[in-house]
C-alpha positions in Angstrom: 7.8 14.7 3.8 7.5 16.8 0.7 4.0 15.0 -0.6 0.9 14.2 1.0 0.5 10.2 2.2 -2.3 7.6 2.2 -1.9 5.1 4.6 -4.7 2.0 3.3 -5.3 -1.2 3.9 -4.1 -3.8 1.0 -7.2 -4.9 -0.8 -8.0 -8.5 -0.6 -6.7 -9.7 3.2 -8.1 -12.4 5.7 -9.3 -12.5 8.7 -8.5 -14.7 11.6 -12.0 -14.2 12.5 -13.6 -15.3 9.7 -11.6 -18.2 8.1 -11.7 -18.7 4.2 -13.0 -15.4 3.6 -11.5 -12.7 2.0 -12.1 -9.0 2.5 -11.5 -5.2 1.3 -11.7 -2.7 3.8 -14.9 -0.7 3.0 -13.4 2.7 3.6 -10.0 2.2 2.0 -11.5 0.8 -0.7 -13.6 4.1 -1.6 -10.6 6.1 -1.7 -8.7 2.6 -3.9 -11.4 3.3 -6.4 -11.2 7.3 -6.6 -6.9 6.5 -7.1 -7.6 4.0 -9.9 -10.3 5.8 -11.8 -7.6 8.9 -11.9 -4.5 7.4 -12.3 -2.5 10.9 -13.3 -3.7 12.5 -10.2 -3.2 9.8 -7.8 0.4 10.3 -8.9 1.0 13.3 -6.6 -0.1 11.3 -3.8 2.5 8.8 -2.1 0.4 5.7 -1.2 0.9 2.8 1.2 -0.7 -0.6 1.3 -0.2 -2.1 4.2 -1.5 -5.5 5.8 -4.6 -5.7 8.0 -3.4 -7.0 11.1 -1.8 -4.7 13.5 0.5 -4.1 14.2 0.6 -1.9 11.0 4.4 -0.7 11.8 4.3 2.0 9.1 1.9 3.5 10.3 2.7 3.5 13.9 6.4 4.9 12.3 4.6 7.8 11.2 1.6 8.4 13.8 2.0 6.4 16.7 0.2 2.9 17.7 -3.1 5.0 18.9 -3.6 6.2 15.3 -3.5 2.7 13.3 -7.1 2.9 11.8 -7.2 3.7 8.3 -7.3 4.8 5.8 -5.1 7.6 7.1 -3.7 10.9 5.2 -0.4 12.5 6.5 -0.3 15.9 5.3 2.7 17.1 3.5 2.0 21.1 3.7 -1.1 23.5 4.2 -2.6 21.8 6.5 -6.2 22.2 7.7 -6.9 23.0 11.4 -8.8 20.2 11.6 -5.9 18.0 11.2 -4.7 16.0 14.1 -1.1 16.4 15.1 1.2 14.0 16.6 4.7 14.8 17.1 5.2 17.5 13.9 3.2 14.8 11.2 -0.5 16.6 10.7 -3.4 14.0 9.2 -6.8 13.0 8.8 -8.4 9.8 9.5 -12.0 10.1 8.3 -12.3 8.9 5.2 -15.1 11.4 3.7 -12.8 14.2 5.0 -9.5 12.3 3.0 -11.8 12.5 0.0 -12.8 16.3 0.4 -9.1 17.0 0.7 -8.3 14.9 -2.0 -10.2 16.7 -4.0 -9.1 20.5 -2.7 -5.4 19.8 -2.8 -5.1 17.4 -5.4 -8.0 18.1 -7.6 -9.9 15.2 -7.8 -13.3 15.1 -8.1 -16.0 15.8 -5.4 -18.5 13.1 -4.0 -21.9 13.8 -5.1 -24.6 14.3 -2.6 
């Protein structure tokens, strides 16, 4: 893998629990909204929508079926010691930490506190 990888949910899914609703997944759809506002830098970043109900096969591809919560960023190079490893693929799953390394590898802006 040469570029950094989001793993998010695709925006506007059901749920079997909740008939005739539809959703966005609030975490994902932070990071949607950072992609969208900043279309040329949310080019260097391979993204992957995939559905809500698990299994999400992609992502167990890449991380195993114990890391299917996402949004989820597999990093390319440089990775942080914070990253969580499984089997040679570093990433991050917390979505303020996705957005802070967003921001230092990619350049887009910070959150404001």
């Amino acid at each position: 893998m040469s570029r950094d990888k989001l793993f998010l949910i695709s925006p506007g899914f059901s749920d079997p629990k909740h008939p005739g609703a539809v959703f966005v997944c609030p975490h994902c759809n932070a990071i949607e909204g950072l992609l969208a506002s900043f279309p040329d830098l949310a080019a260097a970043v391979d993204v992957e929508r995939v559905r809500f109900t698990r299994p999400r096969q992609p992502v167990i591809d890449a991380v195993g079926e114990e890391n299917q919560s996402l949004p989820l960023l597999l990093l390319a190079r440089n990775t942080p010691p914070d990253a969580t490893e499984r089997n040679g693929t570093r990433f991050v799953s917390a979505t303020g930490r996705i957005l802070e390394l967003l921001a230092e590898r990619h350049g887009f802006p910070r959150l404001h506190n």
